[in-house]
C-alpha positions in Angstrom: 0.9 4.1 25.2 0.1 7.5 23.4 3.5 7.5 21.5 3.0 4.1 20.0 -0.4 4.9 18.3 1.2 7.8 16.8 3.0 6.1 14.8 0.7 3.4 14.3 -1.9 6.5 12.5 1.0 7.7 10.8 1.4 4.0 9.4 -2.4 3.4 8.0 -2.1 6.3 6.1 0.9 5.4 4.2 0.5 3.4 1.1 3.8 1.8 1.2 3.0 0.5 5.0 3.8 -3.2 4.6 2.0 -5.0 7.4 5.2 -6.6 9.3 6.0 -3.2 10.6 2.5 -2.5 11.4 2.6 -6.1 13.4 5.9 -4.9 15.2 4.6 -1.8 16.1 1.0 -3.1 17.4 2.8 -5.9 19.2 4.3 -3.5 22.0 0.4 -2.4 22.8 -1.0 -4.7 24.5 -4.6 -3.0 23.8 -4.4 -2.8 20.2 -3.0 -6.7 20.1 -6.1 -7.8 21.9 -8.4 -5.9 19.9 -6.6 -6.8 16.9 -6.4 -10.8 17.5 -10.1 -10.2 18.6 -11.4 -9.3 15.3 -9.6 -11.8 13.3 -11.1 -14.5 15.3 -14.5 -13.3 14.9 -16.6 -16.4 14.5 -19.1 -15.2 11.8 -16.4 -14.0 10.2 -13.6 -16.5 10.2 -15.0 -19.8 11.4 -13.4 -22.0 14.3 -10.2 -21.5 13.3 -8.6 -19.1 15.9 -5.6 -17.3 14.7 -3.0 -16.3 16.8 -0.5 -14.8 14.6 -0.3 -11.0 14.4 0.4 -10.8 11.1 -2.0 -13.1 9.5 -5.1 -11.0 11.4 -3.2 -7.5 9.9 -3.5 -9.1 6.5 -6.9 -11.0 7.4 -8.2 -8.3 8.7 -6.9 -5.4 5.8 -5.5 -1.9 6.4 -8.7 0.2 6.8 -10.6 -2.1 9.8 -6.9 -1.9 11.2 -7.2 1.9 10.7 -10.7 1.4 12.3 -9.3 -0.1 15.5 -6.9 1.9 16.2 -8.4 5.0 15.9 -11.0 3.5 18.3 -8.3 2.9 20.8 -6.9 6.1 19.9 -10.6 7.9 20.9 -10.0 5.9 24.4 -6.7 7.0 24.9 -7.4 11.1 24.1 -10.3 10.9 26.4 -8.0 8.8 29.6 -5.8 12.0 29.2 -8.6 14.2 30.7 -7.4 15.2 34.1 -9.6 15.1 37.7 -11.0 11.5 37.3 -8.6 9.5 39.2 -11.7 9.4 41.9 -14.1 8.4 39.8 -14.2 4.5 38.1 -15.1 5.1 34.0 -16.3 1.6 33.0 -19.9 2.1 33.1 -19.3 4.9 30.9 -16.8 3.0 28.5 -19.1 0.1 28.3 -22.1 2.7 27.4 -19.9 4.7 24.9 -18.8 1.9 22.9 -22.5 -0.3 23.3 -23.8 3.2 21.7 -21.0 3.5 19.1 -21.6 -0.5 18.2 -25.1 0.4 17.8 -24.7 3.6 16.1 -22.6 1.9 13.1 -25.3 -1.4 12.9 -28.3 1.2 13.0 -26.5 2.9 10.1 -26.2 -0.5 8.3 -29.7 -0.7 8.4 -31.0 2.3 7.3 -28.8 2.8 4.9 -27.0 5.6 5.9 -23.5 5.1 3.8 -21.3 6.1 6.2 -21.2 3.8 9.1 -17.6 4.6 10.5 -18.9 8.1 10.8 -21.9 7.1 12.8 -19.7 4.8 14.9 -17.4 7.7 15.8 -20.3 9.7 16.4 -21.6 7.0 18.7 -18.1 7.0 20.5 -17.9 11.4 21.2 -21.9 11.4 22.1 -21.0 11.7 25.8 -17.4 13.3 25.6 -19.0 16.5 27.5 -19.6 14.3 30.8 -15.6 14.0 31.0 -15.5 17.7 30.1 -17.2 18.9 32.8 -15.8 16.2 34.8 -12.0 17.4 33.8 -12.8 21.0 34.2 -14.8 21.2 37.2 -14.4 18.0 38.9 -15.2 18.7 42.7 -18.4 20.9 40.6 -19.4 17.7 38.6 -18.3 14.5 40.6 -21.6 13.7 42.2 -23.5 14.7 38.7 -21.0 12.4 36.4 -22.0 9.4 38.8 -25.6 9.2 37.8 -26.9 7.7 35.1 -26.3 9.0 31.8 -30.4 10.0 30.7 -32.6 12.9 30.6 -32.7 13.3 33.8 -29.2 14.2 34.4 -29.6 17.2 31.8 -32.0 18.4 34.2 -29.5 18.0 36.8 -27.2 19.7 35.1 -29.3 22.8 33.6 -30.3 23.3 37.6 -26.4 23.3 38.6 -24.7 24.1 36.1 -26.5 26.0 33.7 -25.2 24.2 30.7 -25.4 20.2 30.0 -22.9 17.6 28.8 -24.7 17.4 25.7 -24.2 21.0 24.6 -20.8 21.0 26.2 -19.8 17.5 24.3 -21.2 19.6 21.2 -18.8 22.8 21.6 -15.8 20.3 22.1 -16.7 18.2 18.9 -17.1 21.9 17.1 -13.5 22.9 18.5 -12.3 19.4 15.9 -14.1 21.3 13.1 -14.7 18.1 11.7 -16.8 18.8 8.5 -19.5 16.9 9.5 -22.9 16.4 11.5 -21.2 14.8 14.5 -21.3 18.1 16.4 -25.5 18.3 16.3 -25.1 14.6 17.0 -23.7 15.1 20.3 -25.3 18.1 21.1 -29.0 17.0 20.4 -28.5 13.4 21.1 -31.0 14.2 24.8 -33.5 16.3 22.5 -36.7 15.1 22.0 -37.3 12.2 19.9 -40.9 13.9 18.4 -38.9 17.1 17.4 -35.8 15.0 15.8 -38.0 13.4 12.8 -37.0 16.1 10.0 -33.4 16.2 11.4 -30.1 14.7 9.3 -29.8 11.0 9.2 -26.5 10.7 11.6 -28.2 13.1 14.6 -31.5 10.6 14.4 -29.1 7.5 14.3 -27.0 8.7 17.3 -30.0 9.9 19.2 -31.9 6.0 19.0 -28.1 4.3 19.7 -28.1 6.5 22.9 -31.8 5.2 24.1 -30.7 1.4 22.9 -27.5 1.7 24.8 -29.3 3.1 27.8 -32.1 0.7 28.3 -30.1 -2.2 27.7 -27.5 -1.4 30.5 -30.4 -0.7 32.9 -30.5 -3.3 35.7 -33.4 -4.5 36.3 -34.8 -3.9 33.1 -37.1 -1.5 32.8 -39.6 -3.2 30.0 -41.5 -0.1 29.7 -38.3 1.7 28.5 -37.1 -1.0 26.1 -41.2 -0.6 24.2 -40.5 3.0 23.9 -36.6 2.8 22.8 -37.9 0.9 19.9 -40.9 2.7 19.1 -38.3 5.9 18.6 -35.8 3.5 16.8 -39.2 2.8 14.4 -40.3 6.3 14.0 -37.3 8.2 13.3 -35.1 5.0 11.7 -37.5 2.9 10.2 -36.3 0.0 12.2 -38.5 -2.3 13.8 -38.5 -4.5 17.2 -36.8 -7.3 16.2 -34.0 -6.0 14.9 -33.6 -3.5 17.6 -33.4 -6.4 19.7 -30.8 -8.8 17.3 -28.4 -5.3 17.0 -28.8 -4.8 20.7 -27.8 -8.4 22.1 -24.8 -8.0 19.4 -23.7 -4.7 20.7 -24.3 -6.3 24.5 -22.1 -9.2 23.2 -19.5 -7.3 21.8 -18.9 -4.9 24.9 -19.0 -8.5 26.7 -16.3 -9.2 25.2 -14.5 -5.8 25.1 -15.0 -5.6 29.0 -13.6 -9.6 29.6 -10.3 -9.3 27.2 -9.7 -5.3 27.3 -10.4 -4.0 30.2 -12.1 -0.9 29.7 -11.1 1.5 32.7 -8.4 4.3 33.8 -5.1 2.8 34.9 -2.3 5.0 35.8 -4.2 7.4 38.6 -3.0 4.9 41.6 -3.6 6.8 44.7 0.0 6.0 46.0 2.3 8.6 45.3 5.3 6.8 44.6 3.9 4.7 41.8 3.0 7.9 39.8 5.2 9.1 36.6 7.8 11.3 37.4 7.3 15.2 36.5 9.2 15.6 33.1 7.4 11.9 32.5 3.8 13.4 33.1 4.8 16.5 30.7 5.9 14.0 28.2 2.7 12.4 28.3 0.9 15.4 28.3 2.5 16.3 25.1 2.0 13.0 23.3 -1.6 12.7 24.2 -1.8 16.6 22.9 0.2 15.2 19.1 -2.5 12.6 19.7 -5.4 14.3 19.9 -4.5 16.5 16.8 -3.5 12.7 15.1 -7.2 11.6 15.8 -9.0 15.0 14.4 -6.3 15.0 11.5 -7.9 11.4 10.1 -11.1 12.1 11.4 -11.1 15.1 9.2 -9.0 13.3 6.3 -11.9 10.5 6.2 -14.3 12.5 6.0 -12.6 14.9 3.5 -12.3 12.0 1.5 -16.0 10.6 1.9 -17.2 13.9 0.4 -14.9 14.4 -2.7 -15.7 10.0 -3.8 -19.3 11.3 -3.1 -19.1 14.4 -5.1 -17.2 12.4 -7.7 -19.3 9.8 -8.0 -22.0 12.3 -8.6 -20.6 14.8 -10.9 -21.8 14.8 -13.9 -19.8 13.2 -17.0 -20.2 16.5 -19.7 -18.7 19.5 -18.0 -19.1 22.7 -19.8 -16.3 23.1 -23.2 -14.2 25.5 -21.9 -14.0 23.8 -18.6 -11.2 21.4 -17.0 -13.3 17.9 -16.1 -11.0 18.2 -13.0 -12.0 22.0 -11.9 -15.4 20.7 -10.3 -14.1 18.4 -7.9 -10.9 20.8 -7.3 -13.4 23.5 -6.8 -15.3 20.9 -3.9 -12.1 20.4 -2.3 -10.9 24.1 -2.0 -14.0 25.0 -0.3 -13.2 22.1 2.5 -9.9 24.1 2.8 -11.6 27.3 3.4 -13.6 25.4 6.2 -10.8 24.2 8.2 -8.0 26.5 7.5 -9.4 30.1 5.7 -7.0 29.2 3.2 -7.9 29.4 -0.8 -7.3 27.7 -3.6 -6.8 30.0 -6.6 -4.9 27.4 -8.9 -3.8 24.1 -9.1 -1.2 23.0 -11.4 -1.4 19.4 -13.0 1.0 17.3 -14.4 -0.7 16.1 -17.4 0.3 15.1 -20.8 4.3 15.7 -20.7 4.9 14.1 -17.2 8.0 16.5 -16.9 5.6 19.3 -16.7 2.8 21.6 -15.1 0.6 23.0 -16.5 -2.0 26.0 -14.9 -5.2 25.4 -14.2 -7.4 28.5 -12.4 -9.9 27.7 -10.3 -11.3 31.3 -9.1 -12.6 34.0 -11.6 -10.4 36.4 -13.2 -7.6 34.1 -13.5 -7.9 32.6 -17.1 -4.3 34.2 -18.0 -2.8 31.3 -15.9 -4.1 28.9 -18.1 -1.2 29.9 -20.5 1.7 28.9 -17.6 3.4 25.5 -18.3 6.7 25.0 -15.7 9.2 22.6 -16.4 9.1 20.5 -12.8 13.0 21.8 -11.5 14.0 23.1 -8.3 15.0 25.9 -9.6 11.2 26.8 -11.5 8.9 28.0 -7.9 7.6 26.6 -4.9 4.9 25.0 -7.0 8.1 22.8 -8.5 9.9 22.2 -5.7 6.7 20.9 -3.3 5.9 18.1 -6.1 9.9 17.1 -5.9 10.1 17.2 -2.4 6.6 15.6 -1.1 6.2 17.8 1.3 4.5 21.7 2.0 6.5 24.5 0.6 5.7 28.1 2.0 6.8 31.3 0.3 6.3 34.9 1.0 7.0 38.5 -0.8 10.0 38.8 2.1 11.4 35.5 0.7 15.4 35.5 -0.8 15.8 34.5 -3.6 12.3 34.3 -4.8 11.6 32.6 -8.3 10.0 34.4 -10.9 7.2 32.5 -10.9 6.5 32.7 -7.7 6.8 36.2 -7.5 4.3 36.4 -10.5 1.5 34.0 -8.8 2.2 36.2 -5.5 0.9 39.8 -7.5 -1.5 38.0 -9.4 -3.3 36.2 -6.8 -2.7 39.1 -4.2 -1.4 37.3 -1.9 1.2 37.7 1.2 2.4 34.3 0.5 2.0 30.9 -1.5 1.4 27.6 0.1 2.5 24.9 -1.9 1.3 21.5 -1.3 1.9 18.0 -3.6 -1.4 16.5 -4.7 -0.7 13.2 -4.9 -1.7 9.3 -3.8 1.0 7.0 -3.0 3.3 7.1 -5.5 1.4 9.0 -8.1 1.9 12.4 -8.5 -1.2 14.6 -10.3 0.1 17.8 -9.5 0.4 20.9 -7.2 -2.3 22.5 -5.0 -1.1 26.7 -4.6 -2.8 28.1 -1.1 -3.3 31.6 0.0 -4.9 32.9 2.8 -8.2 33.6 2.8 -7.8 36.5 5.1 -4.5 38.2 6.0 -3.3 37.5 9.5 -5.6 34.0 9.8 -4.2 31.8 12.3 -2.1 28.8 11.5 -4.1 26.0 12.9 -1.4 23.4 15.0 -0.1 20.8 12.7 -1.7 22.4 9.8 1.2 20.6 7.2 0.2 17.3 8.2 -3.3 17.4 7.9 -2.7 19.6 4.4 -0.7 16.3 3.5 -3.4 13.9 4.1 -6.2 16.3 3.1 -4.2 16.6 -0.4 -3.9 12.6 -0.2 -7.8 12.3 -0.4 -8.4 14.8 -3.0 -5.8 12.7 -5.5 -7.2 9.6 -4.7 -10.9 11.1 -5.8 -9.3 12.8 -8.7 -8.3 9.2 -9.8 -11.2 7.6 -9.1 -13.0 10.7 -10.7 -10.6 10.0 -13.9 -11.0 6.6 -14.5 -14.9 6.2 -13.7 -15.4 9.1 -16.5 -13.0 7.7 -18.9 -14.5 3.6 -18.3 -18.0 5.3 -19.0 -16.7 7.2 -22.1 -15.3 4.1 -23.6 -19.1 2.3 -22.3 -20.8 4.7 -24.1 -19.1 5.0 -27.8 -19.0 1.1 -27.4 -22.4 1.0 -26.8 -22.9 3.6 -29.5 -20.6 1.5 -32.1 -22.4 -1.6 -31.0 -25.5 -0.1 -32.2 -24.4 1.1 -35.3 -23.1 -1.6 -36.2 -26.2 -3.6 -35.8 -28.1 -0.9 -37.4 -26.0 -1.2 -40.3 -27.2 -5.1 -40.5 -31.0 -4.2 -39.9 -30.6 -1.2 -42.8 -29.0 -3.5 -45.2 -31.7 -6.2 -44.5 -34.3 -4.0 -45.0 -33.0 -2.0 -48.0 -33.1 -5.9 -49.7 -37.0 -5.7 -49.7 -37.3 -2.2 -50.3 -35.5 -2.4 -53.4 -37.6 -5.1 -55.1 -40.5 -3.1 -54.1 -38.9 -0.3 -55.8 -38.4 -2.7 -58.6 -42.2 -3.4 -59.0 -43.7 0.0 -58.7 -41.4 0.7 -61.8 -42.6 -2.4 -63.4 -46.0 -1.4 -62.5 -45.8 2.4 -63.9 -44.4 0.8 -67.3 -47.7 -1.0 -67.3 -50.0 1.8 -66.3 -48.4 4.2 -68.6 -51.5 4.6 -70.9 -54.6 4.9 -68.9 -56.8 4.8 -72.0 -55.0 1.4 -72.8 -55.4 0.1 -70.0 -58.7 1.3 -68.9 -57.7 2.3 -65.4 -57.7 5.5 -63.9 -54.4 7.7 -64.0 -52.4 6.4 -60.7 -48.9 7.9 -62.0 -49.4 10.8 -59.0 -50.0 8.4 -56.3 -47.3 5.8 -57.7 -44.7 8.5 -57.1 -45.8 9.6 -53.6 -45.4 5.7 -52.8 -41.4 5.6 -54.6 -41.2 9.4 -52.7 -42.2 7.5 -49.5 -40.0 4.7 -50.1 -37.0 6.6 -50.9 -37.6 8.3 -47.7 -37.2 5.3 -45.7 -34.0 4.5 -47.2 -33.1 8.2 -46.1 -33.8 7.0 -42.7 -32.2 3.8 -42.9 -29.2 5.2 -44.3 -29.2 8.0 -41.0 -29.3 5.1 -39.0 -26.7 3.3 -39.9 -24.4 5.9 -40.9 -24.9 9.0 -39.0 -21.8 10.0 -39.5 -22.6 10.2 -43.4 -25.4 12.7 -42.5 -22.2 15.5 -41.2 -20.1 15.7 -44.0 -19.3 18.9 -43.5 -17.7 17.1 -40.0 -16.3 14.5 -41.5 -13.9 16.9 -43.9 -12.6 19.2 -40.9 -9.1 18.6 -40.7 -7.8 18.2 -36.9 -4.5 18.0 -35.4 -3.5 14.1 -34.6 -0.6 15.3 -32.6 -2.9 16.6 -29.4 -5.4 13.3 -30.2 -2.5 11.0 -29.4 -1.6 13.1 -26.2 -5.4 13.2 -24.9 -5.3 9.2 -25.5 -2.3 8.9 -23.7 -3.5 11.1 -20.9 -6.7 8.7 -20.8 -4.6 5.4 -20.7 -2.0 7.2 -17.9 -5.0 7.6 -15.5 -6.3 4.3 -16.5 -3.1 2.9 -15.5 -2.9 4.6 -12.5 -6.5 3.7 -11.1 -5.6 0.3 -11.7 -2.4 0.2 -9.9 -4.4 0.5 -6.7 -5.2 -3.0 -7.1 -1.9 -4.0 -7.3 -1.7 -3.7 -11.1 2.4 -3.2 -11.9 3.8 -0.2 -13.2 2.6 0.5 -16.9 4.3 3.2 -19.4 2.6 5.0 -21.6 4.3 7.0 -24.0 3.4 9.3 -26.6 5.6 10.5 -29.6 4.3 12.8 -32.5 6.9 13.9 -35.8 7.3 17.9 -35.7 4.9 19.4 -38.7 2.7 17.3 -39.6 -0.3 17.3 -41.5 -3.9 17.8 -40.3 -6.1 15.3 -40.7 -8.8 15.1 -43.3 -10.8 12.8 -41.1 -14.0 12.9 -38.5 -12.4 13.7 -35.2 -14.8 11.7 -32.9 -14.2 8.9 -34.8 -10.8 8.8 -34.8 -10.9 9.8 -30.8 -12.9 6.3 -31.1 -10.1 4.1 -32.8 -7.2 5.0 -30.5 -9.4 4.6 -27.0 -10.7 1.3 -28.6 -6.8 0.4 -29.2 -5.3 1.9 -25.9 -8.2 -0.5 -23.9 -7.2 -3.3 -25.5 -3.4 -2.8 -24.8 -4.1 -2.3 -21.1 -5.9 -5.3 -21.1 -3.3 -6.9 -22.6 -0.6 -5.9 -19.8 -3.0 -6.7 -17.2 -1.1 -8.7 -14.6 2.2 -7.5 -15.8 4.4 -4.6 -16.0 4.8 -3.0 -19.5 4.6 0.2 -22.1 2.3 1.5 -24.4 3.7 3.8 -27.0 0.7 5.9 -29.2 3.2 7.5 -31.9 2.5 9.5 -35.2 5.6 8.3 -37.4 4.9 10.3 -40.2 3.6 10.5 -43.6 3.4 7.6 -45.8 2.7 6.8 -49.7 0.1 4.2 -50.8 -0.7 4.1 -54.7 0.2 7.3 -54.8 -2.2 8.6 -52.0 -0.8 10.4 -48.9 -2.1 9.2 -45.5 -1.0 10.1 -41.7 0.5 6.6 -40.2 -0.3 5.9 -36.6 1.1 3.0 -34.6 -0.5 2.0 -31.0 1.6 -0.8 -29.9 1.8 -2.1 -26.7 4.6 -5.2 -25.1 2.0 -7.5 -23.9 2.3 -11.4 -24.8 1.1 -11.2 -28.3 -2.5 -12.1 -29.9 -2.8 -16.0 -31.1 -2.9 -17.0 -34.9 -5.9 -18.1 -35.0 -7.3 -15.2 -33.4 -5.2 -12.8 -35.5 -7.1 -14.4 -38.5 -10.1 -13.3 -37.8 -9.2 -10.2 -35.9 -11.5 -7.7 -37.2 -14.6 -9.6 -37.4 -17.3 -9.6 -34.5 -16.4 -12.7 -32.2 -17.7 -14.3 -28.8 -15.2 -12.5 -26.4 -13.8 -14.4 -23.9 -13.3 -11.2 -21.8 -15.9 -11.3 -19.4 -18.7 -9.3 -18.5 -18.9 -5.7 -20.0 -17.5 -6.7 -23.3 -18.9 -7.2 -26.9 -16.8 -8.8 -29.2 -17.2 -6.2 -31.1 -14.2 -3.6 -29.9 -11.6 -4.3 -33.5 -14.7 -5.3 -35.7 -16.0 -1.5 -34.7 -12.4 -0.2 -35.3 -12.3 -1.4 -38.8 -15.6 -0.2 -39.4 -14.5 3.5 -38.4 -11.2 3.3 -40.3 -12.9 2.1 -43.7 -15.7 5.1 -42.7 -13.0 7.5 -42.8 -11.6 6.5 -45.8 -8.6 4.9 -44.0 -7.0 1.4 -43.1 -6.0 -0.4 -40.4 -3.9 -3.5 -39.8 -1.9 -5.1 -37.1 1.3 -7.7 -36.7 1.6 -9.4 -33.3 4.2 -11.5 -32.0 5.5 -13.0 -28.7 7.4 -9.5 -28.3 3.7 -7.8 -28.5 1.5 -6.3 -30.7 1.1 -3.0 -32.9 -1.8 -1.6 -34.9 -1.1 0.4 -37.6 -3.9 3.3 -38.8 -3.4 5.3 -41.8 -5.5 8.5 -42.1 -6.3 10.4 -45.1 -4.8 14.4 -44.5 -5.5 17.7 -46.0 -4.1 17.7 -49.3 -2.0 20.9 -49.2 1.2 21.3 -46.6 -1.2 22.9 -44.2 -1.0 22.1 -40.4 -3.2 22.2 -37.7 -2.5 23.2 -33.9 -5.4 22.8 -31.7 -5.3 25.4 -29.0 
């Protein structure tokens, strides 16, 4: 039932799925229930306990293996819509299709590849030329598709044919334009096994699931062929006998099972005439299965979109050059996916950042700098750019368009461009910003359902944006607490050691007194090397001093004045995606605001520092909303007097339960945390440490209503302001 799985790939890749309409849906296919049910009750996985709720096994089970499943059954479904196989039965080659795919995905496991569902599917297409040939030449092919799927069918085949399934099966694959090795898979899964050893991981791993999955569905079993199966799953997976053998009896098991309860083979091809679908039924069908197919690339394509952005996320680097966006690299990494699959471009992307009512420009090919200077207030009436974030969906816009915004008309001469593709870059129900799309070529094709997939592609590349975001900002906060930490101890060590060094100091001075007159004495004069020794000594309480206070060692640092304003909106930018990451786990909705007075005055104070006091403070007011919904408000109130001195006041203050008495005695001393693993005890101690090195304070009051720190700067002692650019 073609229409049904439509919707059910439409409903894994919406966040806001709940699983009682996934369970209604999957209940009217009686494959995907089986399959379903099947996989719940996995014994290794579940114990004795069968389960026979629907569902319970969706929520046992979780959305991405459901996602799994169904684009399995999905896979069987596109390739029962070939025509010119009612003659022919198909479960020998379902049952060596999915033993392969099984085996393709534990190989994976073992080796290490880290992409197993892409090896399964790769494992499911490896044959999809047989019902190519079989579909497009079946009177041609019949007699060919009924022998055994081996080497010696390729021979077969290059004698008849000219061509075999395996380079067919590739050109198909290739037509999906799935970024991704599966194409070589299929096409060299019959090549040699001695000329496969320097090949990529996923064409080796398909081509040793083909020879498992072929020797093991012999009958009799041809021994020989089982030796050297393994022997090639040794040399080009590093796998050895044994576990050939435990992955192969699994995979047997499993297609066991899938043969017993699902019934792998071609229904709807009776012979009898009056049983077949009536005409406009058959077109219908024909036209689902097509939506289908294009459903099955589109996630295909999606997934492994979204593989490659976490990976290059994960391995991006965490400095980026100073004049560049810690977003652009992985922005960049995504538009060239887009040029892949579509020959469409990604000039610019505009972000919603700071002021969440806003968007803000952000180039990401050469010459385009100016657009750096383009904020849009996010209206309908501000651009396509505007209008796609409000809507959710793709907006399109050309020169020829009436009325066209200003903006638009702007981006459209600046980018040379024909016409502006607008699409929402967001993940769920957060929304980063605004991808802008031109063709890469004038007159490029539209590929068929190209909004869709834009859609889902755009979903990926949010979701590794906020992944990106919160890994670099949880290893910026690791790394200044590490830092602090160590300073901190340093400071201990240097004031223990400056203890002895100062009585030593002590007694050379005692000692010169006494040495003073060499002829009185009767010793030599020592006064030169007594002073190399206090030289020597002051020296180390140079380096001592460094240690512990590097900061001390930058003065001229420490006195430029900065603008607190735009360090209260990069905090709150921090504790936004912070928020956001962590509402993925199921985290409730958390605020963060950020409120600065109009003119105020720079800050006489060591930026880094201060960057160091609010992220130590905004971490600590997430962790206080954890497991609730809540705000955190970062505002600069104003100027305030003390003792005649003016300092900058700013409160971090968030509506979390409140800190206990006892703990707010002793609040900015170094304790045994009770947070867990990754955490000092050292987070407020370090704050108040930084404050008192800035020549500042800090203090907090905490209630049941929540808690708020107060930090008072020192500032520039003249009515000068600073705006960072």
């Amino acid at each position: 039932m073609p229409q049904i799985l439509l919707r059910l790939l439409e409903l894994c890749q919406d966040d806001d799925a709940d699983f009682a309409e996934l369970a209604e849906l999957i209940g009217h296919d009686a494959g995907c229930t089986a399959k379903v049910i099947a996989a719940t009750n996995a014994a290794e996985h579940y114990g004795s306990k069968k389960i026979s709720r629907l569902d319970q096994c969706l929520v046992m089970l979780g959305k991405d293996a459901v996602k799994t499943l169904i684009i399995s059954e999905s896979v069987f479904q596109v390739f029962n819509a070939f025509s010119g196989v009612a003659s022919h039965d198909l479960r020998a080659f379902w049952c060596h299709t999915l033993a392969t795919a099984l085996l393709a995905k534990s190989l994976a496991h073992q080796c290490g590849y880290p992409h197993p569902e892409e090896a399964y599917l790769s494992g499911l297409l490896h044959d999809v030329g047989r019902l190519g040939l079989l579909s497009a030449i079946p009177e041609g092919y019949g007699d060919l598709f009924e022998q055994e799927d081996s080497d010696s069918l390729c021979v077969s085949e290059l004698t008849k044919l000219d061509t075999t399934h395996a380079a067919v099966g590739g050109w198909l694959v290739d037509q999906w334009r799935l970024d991704s090795f599966i194409g070589d898979s299929v096409r060299y899964h019959h090549a040699r096994s001695d000329a496969l050893a320097p090949a990529h991981a996923l064409i080796r791993i398909t081509h040793v699931a083909n020879r498992l999955a072929q020797v093991q569905g012999q009958r009799p079993m041809d021994m020989d062929a089982i030796a050297e199966a393994e022997r090639i799953a040794q040399s080009l997976c590093g796998i050895d006998a044994q576990t050939c053998r435990q992955i192969s009896s699994a995979a047997r098991s499993e297609v066991g099972k899938v043969a017993e309860k699902f019934g792998i083979h071609i229904d709807g091809f009776a012979d009898d005439d009056a049983t077949s679908p009536p005409a406009d039924d058959r077109h219908d069908d024909d036209a689902t299965r097509r939506a289908l197919t294009e459903a099955v690339r589109n996630i295909a394509l999606c997934n492994l979109s979204g593989l490659r952005l976490n990976q290059a996320a994960s391995t991006m680097p965490a400095q980026h050059h100073k004049h560049e966006h810690p977003d652009a690299a992985l922005l960049a990494a995504f538009s060239h996916t887009l040029q892949i699959l579509f020959g469409l471009q990604c000039p610019v992307v505009f972000l919603r950042e700071a002021r969440q009512d806003q968007l803000h420009g952000m180039p990401l090919a050469a010459g385009l700098s100016r657009l750096e200077q383009i904020t849009l207030p996010i209206t309908r009436d501000n651009g396509a750019a505007a209008r796609a974030l409000l809507d959710g969906g793709v907006i399109e816009t050309a020169r020829t368009a009436e009325p066209l915004a200003m903006i638009d008309e702007q981006l459209l001469r600046m980018l040379d461009a024909d016409r502006l593709i607008c699409v929402p870059l967001e993940s769920g129900r957060h929304c980063l910003g605004t991808l802008v799309l031109t063709n890469a070529a004038r007159g490029a094709p539209d590929v068929p359902g190209r909004d869709k997939l834009l859609l889902g592609l755009a979903a990926q590349a949010a979701s590794a944006l906020l992944a990106r975001r919160a890994h670099h900002h949880a290893e910026q906060v690791r790394v200044q607490d590490m830092q602090a930490a160590f300073q901190l101890h340093a400071r201990s060590v240097a004031h223990e050691a400056n203890n002895p060094l100062a009585i030593i100091k002590n007694y050379l001075a005692l000692l010169a007194r006494k040495l003073a007159d060499p002829a009185q004495s009767g010793l030599p004069d020592i006064g030169g090397e007594l002073q190399i020794i206090r030289d020597e000594i002051n020296r180390v309480g140079t380096i001592l001093a460094r240690l512990a206070e590097p900061s001390a060692m930058a003065e001229s640092q420490q006195g430029a004045a900065f603008d607190m304003a735009r360090l209260i909106e990069e905090t709150a930018t921090f504790c936004r995606d912070i928020a956001l990451a962590g509402s993925e786990k199921q985290r409730p909705a958390i605020s963060v605001l950020s409120r600065a007075a109009d003119k105020l005055p720079a800050v006489a104070a060591d930026r880094a520092q201060a960057k160091q006091v609010l992220l130590n403070l905004a971490k600590n007011a997430l962790e206080a909303l954890d497991g609730r919904e809540g705000q955190i408000t970062l505002e600069a109130s104003g100027v305030i007097n003390r003792d005649g001195e003016l300092l900058l006041e700013v409160l971090v203050r968030d509506s979390g339960p409140g800190i206990a008495r006892d703990v707010l005695a002793r609040l900015f001393r170094p304790i045994q945390t009770s947070k867990g693993a990754g955490h000092q005890g050292l987070g407020l101690a370090i704050v108040k440490e930084l404050m008192n090195d800035m020549q500042g304070a800090v203090s907090c009051r905490s209630s049941s209503l929540g808690t708020e720190f107060a930090l008072l700067f020192p500032v520039v002692p003249t009515r000068q302001t600073v705006r960072e650019p």
